[in-house]
Steps between C-alpha positions, in 0.01 A plus 500: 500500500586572838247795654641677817309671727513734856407294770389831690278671240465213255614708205673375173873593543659285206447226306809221371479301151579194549739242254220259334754228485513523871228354686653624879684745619716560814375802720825636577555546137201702419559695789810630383333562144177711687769677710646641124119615456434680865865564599431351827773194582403150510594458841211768589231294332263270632284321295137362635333223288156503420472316850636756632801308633861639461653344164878421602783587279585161357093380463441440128201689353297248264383703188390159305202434752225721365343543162591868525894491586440812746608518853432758762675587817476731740839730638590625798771772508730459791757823607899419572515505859838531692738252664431544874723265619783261324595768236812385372300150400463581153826652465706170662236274252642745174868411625429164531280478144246353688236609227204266603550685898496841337174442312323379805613809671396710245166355497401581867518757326769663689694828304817416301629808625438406920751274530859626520868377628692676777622747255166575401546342141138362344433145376587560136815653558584144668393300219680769225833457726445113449387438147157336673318597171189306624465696796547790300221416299282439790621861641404696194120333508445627814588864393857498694658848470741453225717791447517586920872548567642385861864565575520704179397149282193422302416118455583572167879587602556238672388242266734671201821510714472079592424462107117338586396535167139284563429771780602794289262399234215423708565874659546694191178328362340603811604893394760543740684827427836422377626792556488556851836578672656363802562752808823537539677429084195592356550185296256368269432142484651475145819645730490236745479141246830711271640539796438131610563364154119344472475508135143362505342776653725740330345406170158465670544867641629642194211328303240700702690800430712616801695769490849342423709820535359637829817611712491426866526780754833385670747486213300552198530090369251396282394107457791523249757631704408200746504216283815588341703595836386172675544313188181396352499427126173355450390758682712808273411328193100533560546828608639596197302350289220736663713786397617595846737789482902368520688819531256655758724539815486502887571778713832410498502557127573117437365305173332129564846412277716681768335329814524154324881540410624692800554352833289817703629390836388639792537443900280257472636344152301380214118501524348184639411210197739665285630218223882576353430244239125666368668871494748395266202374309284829584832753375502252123155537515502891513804521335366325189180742508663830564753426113531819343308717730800421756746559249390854398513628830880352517611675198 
């Protein structure tokens, strides 16, 4: 049993079980476990011993040295303070996935949210743009702001339209909300991997129920729509499989069959990662599904 107590008052705050079959434990773990318990980030906590020396993050606690397995230690509740100088540090260790940097940052304990690029883009958008999942992880401890949206993206967006599946997980299970929009499409992210042809975190979005018929703003294209005019058929079939809506239509009052089989040129010709080979695959694909309904509407 692991007994926690404020270093200021000298109040109880929380107590830990312990595993029996483990005799030590590393500090840095049970800090993230008494963070679950007080909501207040590892990275804020510092934990006296009953010396009342600092116990670093990697010291093992001993619970097999005392007749009584019981430890007690003393916290010390730090606050986030800003970057004052060097703010795009974090952000440049994120790009570079340089996760053991970012967690000595972190626990100066300098905000998440300080440090930003020249666009004014936070740490964990750097790390979702990347795939660093470890940083990501790091990010979320220390209470980084999840769903903040620069440029019109959220950290979520960004990780669903490069297909970083790891980093979409770890974000969803940290209660991102998946159905934020982007500024200027109002895409979801469930838009942005059909539109990519990221299977992965197609299924993973769809799993934790996003909304797979939302239109966009500019031409009314749902996830559907996308995958089957760029040519995605991993991407079509999971959609339908989810039920998503096939004869739903854009603006321009075209089907997902119609953008798949026609050529839709523009001035600026065929949308950008657009396969020939997966829309003939996409247009079997719907035209097996749509059988008789298609046929009724012919006759």
């Amino acid at each position: 049993m692991l007994c926690v107590f404020s270093a200021v008052s000298g109040e109880a705050l929380a107590s830990l079980d312990v595993e029996a079959s483990e005799a030590e434990h590393q500090v840095r773990r049970l800090k993230a476990r008494l963070a679950k318990q007080l909501g207040v980030s590892r990275f804020r906590q510092r934990w006296l011993g009953e010396d009342h020396s600092e116990l670093p993050d990697d010291a093992m606690l001993d619970f097999s040295a005392q007749n009584v397995p019981v430890l007690n230690v003393q916290l010390v509740i730090l606050e986030f303070v800003e970057a004052a100088e060097q703010s795009d540090q974090l952000v440049s260790a994120c790009d570079k996935n340089c996760w053991e940097e970012v967690e000595a940052l972190l626990c100066t304990p300098l905000s998440p949210t300080s440090f930003r690029d020249q666009l004014g883009r936070p740490a964990l958008h750097a790390a979702a743009r990347n795939g660093h999942w470890q940083c990501i992880r790091l990010l979320l401890e220390a209470d980084a702001e999840k769903d903040e949206a620069i440029l019109g993206l959220t950290a979520l967006h960004l990780a669903a339209q490069r297909g970083h599946v790891g980093v979409v997980r770890l974000l969803l299970e940290a209660a991102c909300d998946l159905h934020l929009v982007t500024l200027k499409q109002h895409e979801t992210a469930l838009h942005l991997a059909a539109d990519h042809g990221h299977p992965e975190v197609v299924a993973l979005l769809l799993e934790m129920k996003a909304e797979k018929d939302q239109a966009r703003s500019r031409d009314g294209k749902t996830p559907l729509h996308l995958a089957a005019e760029k040519g995605h058929p991993e991407v079509l079939r999971l959609l339908l499989a989810a039920g998503a809506e096939k004869e739903k239509v854009t603006q321009d009052g075209a089907t997902a069959l119609q953008l798949a089989t026609q050529s839709h040129r523009t001035k600026r010709g065929k949308p950008a990662g657009t396969s020939e080979t997966g829309r003939e695959e996409v247009a079997r694909l719907l035209t097996d599904t749509t059988g008789p309904a298609t046929a009724s509407e012919g006759s």
